[in-house]
C-alpha positions as CSV (number, residue, x, y, z in Angstrom):
1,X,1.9,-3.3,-0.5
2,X,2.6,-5.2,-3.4
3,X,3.1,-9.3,-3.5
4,X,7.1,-8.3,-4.4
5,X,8.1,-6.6,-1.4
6,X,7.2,-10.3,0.3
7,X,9.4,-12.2,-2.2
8,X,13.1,-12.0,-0.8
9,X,14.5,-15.2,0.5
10,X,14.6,-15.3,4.5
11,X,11.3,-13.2,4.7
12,X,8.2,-14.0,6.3
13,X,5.3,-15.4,4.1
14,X,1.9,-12.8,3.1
15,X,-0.3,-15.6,5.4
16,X,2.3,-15.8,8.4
17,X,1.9,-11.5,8.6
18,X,-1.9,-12.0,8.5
19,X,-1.5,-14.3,11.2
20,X,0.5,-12.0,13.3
21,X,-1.9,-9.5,12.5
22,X,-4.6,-11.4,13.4
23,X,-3.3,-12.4,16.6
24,X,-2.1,-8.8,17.3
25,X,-6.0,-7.8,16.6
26,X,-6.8,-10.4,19.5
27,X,-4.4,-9.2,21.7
28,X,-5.5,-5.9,21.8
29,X,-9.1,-7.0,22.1
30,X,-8.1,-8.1,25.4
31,X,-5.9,-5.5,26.6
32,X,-8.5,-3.5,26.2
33,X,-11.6,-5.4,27.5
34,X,-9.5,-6.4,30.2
35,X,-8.4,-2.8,31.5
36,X,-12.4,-2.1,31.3
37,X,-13.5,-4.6,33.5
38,X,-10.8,-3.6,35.5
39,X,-11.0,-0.2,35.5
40,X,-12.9,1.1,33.4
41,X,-12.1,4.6,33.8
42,X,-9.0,4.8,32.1
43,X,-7.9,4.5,28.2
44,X,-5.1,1.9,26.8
45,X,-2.9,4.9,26.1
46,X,-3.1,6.1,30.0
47,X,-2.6,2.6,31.8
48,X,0.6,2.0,29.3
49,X,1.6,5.8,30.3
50,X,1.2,4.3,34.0
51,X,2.9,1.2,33.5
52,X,6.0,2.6,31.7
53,X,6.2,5.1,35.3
54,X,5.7,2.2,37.2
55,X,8.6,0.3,36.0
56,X,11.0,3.2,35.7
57,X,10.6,4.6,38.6
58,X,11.6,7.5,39.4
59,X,11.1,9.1,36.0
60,X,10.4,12.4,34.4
61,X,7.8,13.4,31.4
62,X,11.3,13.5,29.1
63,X,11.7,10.2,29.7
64,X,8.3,8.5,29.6
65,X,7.7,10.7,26.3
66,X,10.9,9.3,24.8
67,X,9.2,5.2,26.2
68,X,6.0,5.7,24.5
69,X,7.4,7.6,21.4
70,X,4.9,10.5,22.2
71,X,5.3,14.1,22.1
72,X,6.1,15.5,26.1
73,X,3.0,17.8,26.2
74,X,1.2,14.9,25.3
75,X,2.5,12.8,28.1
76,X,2.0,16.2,30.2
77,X,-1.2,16.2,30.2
78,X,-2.1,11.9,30.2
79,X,0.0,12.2,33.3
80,X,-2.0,15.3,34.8
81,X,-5.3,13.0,34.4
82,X,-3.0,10.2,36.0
83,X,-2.7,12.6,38.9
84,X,-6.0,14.0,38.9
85,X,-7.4,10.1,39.3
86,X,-4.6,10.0,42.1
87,X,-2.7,7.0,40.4
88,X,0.7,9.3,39.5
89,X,2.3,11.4,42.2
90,X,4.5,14.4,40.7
91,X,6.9,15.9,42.8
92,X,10.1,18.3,42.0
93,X,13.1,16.9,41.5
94,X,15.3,17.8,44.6
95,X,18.5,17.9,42.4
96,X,17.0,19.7,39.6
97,X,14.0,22.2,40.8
98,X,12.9,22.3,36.7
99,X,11.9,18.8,36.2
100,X,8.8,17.1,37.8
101,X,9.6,13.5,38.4
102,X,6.5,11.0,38.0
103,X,5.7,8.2,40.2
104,X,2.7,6.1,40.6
105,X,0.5,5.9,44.0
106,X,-0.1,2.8,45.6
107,X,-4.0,2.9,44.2
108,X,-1.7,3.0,40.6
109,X,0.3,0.0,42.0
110,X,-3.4,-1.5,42.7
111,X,-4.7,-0.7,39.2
112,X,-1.9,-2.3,37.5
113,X,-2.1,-5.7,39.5
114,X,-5.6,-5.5,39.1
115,X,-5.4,-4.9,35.5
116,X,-2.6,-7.7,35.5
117,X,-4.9,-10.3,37.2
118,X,-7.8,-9.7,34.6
119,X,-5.2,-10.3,32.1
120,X,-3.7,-13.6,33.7
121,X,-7.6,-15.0,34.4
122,X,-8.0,-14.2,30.3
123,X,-5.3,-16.4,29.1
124,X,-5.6,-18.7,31.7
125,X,-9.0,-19.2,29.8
126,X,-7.6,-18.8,26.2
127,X,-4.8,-21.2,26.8
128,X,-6.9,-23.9,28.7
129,X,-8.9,-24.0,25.7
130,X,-6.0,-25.5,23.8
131,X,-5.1,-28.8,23.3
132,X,-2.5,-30.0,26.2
133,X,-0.4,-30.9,23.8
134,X,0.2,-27.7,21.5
135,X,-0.1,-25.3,24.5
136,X,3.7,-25.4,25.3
137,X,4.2,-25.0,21.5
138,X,1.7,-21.9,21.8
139,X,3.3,-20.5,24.9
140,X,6.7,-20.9,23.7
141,X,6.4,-18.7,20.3
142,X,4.8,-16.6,22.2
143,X,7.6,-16.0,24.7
144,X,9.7,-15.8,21.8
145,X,7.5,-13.4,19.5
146,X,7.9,-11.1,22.9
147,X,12.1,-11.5,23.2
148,X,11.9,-10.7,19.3
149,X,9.5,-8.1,19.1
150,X,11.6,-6.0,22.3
151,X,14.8,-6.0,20.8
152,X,15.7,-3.0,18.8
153,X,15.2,-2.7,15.3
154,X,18.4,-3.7,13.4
């Protein structure tokens, strides 16, 4: 990418992107140590296959294909390991014998809070280590990077 494509009015400066990117590279650092000492036994790309189930409930493969943006044989067979480690349950659909619907176990409800707690006793450590005074500063782009980041692309 060339130093042009960063020179319209309005847009975000080349050291503000390598800052998101450099805090994106930290966040996934501890997504994924954190679902390792959790779990251990399951990839990034499984626990968000779980998690998008888990708050969709009930949900078939179309769907949870169309959440992650992955092909549906792909989600197939993540959520076949799901249900092999007895975190997804997949039942027929009463109304419409074709489609499997997808929800997870209570040991997947356990996985995700546990995975969720490791995460919460991370940044609980990470933000303690800031100054008082610029955590709320911190906290707040944060929150606001998040509402940003979720709404659709315009």
């Amino acid at each position: 990418m060339t130093d042009t494509a960063w020179s319209f009015p309005g847009t975000p400066e080349i050291a503000d992107v390598e800052a998101a990117i450099g805090a994106l590279y930290a966040m996934v650092d501890i997504a994924d140590s954190t679902l390792a000492e959790a779990v251990g036994t399951l990839s990034l790309s499984q626990f968000h296959t779980l998690r998008i189930i888990a708050e969709r409930t009930p949900v078939n493969v179309s769907q949870v294909a169309d959440a992650l943006d992955m092909n549906p044989s792909s989600v197939t067979r993540t959520c076949a390991r799901l249900a092999t480690l007895r975190l997804v349950r997949r039942r027929q659909n009463p109304l419409n014998r074709r489609e499997v619907l997808l929800a997870p176990t209570a040991r997947g409800h356990q996985v995700l809070e546990r995975v969720r707690d490791h995460r919460r006793n991370r940044f609980h450590h990470i933000l303690n280590r800031l100054d008082a005074a610029e955590r709320p500063a911190v906290t707040a782009a944060l929150a606001r990077f998040a509402e940003v980041a979720a709404q659709p692309d315009r």
